[in-house]
N, C-alpha and C positions, 0 to 999 in steps of 0.2 A: 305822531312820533312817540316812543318810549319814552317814559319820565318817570324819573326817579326821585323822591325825595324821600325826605325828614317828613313822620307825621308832626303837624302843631300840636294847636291844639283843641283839634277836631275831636266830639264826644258820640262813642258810638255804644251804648248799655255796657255791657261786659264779652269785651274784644277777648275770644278763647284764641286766638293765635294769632300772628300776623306769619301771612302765606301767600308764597309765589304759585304757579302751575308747574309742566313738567321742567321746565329749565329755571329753576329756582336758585335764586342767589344763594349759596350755602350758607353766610354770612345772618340770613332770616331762618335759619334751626342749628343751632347750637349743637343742637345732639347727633346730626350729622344726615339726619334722614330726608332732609331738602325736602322735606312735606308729604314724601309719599309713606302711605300707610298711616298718616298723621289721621287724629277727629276728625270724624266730619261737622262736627259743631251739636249747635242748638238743634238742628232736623234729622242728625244723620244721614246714614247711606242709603239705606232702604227705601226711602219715598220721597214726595215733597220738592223737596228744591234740588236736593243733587242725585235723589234716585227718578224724579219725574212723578211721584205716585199720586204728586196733585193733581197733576193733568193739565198743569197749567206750562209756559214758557219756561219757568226755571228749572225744569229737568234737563236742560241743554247745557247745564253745570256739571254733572255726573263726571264728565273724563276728567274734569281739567280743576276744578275745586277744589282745593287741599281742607279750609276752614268757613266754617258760615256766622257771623256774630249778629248777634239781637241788634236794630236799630231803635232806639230809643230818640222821640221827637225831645226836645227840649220842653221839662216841665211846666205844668199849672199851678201857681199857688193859689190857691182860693180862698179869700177871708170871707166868710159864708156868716151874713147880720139877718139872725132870725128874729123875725118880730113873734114874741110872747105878751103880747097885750092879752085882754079878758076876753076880746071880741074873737080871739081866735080857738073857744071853745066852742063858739056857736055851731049849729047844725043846721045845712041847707039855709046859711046866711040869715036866722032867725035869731034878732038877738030875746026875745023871751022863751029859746029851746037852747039852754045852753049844756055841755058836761064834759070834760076835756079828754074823760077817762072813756069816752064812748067815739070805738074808732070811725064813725061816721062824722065825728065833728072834724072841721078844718084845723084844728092842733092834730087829731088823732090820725087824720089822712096825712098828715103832711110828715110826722115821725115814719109813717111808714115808707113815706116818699125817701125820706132820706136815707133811712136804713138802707134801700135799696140800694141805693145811690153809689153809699160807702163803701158798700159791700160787693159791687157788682168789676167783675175785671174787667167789662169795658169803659170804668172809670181811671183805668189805668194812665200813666204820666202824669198825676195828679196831686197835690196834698191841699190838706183840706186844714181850715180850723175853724169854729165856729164859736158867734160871740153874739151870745140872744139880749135880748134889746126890750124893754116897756119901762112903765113907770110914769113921774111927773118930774120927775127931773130931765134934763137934756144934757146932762156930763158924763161924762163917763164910755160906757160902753167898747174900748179898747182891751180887753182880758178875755181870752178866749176861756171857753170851758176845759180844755185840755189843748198841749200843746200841738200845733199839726200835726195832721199823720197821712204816710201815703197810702194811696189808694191802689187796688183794696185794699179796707180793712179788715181783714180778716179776724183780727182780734176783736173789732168788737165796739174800741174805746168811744170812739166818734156815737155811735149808737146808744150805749149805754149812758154818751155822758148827755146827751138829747132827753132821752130818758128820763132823764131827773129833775127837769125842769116843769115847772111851774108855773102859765099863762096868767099872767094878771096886771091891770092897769091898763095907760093908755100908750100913743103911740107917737113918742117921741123923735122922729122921724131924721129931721138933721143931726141931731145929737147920732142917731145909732153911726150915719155916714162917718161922721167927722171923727166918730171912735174906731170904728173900720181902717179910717184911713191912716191915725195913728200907727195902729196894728198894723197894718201892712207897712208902712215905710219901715217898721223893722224887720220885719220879717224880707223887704228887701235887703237891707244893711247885712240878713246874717246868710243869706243863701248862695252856695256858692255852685250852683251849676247854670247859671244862668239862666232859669226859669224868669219865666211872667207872672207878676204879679197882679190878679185882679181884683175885683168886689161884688159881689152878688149880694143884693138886699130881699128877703124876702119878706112881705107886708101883706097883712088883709086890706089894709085901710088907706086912708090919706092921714097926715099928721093930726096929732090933737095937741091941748093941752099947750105945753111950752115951744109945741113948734109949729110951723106954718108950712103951706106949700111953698113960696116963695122963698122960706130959708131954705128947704130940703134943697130947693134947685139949685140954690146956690152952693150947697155945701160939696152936690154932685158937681157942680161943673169945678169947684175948687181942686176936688178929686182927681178928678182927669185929668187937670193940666199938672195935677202934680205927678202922672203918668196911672193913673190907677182907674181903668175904666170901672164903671159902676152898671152892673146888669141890673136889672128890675125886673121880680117876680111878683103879681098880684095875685094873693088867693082870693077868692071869690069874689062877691061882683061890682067890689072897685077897681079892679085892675084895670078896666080902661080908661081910669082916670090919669093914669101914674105915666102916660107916654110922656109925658113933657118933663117928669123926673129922669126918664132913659134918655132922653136926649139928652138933659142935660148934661147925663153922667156920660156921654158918647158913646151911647150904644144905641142909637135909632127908636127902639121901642120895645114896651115891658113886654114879657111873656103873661098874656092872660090865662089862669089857672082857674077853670068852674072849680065851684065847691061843690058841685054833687062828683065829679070824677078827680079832685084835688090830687088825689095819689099819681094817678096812671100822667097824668097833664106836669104834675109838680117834678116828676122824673125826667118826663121826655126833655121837660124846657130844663134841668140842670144839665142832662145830655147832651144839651143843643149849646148852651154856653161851653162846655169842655169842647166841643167839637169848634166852635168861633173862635178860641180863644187859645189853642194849640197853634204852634208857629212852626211851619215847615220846614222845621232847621233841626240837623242832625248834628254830634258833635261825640267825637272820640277821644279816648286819654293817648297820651303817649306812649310809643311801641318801649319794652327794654332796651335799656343801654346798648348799642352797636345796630339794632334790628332799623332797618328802613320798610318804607312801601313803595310795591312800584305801583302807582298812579294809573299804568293803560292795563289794570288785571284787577281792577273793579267796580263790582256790579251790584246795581239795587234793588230786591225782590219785593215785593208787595205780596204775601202768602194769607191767602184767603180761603178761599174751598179748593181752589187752586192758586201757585204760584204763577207769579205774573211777572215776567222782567220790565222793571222801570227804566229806559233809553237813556242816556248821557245825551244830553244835549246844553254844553257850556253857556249859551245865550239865551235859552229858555226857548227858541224856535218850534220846537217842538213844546206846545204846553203839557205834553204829559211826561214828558222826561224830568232830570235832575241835572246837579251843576254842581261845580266845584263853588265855594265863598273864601274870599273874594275873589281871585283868581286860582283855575288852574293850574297857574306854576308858582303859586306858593298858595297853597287852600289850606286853611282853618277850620274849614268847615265845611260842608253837605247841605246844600236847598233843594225843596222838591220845585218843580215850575206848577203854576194857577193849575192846570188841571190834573195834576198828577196831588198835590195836596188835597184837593177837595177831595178828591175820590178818599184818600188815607183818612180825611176829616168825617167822610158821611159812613166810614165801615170803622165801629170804631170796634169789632171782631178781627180782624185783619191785624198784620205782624209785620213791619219793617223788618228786611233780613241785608246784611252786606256780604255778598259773594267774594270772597278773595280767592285769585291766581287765575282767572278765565278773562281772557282779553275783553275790554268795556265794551259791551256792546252799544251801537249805534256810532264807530268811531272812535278811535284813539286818542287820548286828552289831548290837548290842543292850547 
């Protein structure tokens, strides 16, 4: 049936209009024009989603689509605990071949790793801060090098402030968690789009000095249950020791990272955490004062090499469609169903688009 409401407070990127099809509430464009002749948004008319130029299903938008807005998943916050101990100069895991300044060492591959990282737009829905970690002491370690930033960075700061750092000492290992996890519970307290907040530790080693394996575990599981999964990155060839630190921190098991390919391995596995750690939930601001949505006039595009329509399916029946949260007749919010997120999780190229004014397809909200 037809359903009309109130948006909540469902967050969708930056919503360029709110729009009916041809029999549009006048009430949804103030200026009088009921949406025809209006933007066609983010893709325009020419191709893609409402002219078809992707080649994909969403060209079946073209008559009836007044506006198209960016889908934006709900962000990542990543407290990113880089282990700068001395052992992370060495080359090809030799600790009498050390130089930190030669980008074949495991410091020098791993700056490049993250360069990339920060830098790259498929790390998009992201912010990052990073809080590098060694020494003989075990206090401390909650003060990022710079305050977050979203991803990409195209300025730079993340990279530059990596940069400056200086590998030395030992590896402190609970301590860097337990300062991690300071940092992050504020950096939950100040965020307000409801992003996830995670931990990503990256380490050559097992702990020395002031800390133990069996604090480290314990500091990770303390982590978790204070809602803050803890990922584990091994550079070189201790990382298969560190699985019993990822479970700790609930995440199943580290990413093993060689130290002869550190860069190309250290990237994929921060890649592969953004993609586990993105939550299939869409969410929109509120339309202007008087403007409503009608609810059975839209639609989900997944725009890859081509556009792809994501099906309505309220119960998730279908696992590649979407769904209103919590309910359709009064929704908050937008979930992708198991396999319509996984597909968005493994293409992290691809662009969530929301079709407005062309009836939902797969079915009328309900």
């Amino acid at each position: 049936m037809r359903t009309s409401a109130a948006l909540g407070t469902v967050v969708f990127g930056s919503l360029l209009a709110i729009a009916c099809g041809s029999e549009a509430d006048p009430n949804l464009f103030p200026d009088g024009t009921n949406g025809k002749g209006a933007s066609s948004g983010a893709n325009g008319s020419s191709g893609g989603i409402l002219g078809g130029g992707g080649g994909g299903s969403g060209g079946e938008f073209a008559e009836c689509a007044s506006n198209v807005a960016d889908g934006q998943l709900r962000p990542v916050h990543m407290v990113l605990a880089v282990d700068i101990s001395g052992s992370m100069c060495e080359i090809a895991d030799n600790p009498n071949n050390t130089d930190c300044n030669n980008p074949a060492s495991k410091w020098g591959q791993t700056k490049k790793a993250l360069s990339d990282f920060f830098g790259s737009a498929e790390s998009r829905d992201m912010y990052v801060s990073v809080i590098p970690w060694s020494g003989s002491s075990c206090n401390g370690f909650d003060t990022p090098v710079t305050p977050e930033v979203g991803l990409p960075d195209t300025g730079g700061a993340l990279s530059r402030a990596v940069a400056r750092l200086n590998p030395n000492g030992g590896t402190p290992t609970h301590g860097a968690i337990q300062g991690a996890q300071k940092y992050a519970t504020s950096v939950q307290s100040s965020i307000k789009d409801n992003g996830k907040v995670i931990i990503a530790l990256a380490t050559d080693g097992m702990p020395t000095g002031c800390s133990t394996l069996p604090q480290a575990q314990a500091a990770a599981t303390a982590t978790n249950a204070a809602g803050f999964p803890v990922y584990v990155i091994g550079v070189g060839n201790q990382a298969a020791n560190l699985k019993s630190l990822a479970q700790a921190g609930g995440t199943n098991d580290a990413f093993n990272v060689s130290s002869a390919t550190a860069s190309a391995d250290l990237l994929k596995a921060l890649q592969t955490i953004r993609g586990n750690a993105l939550t299939c939930s869409l969410s929109m601001p509120s339309p202007p004062a008087g403007q409503t949505l009608d609810l059975s006039k839209v639609n989900v595009v997944f725009d890859t090499s081509a556009s792809n329509t994501v099906p309505y399916s309220q119960d998730c029946s279908n696992a590649d469609g979407w769904r209103y949260t919590p309910s359709a007749a009064a929704p908050t919010g937008i979930e992708l169903c198991t396999k319509a997120c996984d597909t968005v999780r493994a293409n992290a190229a691809g662009k969530l688009k929301l079709v407005l004014g062309c009836a939902t397809k797969s079915g009328p909200t309900k």
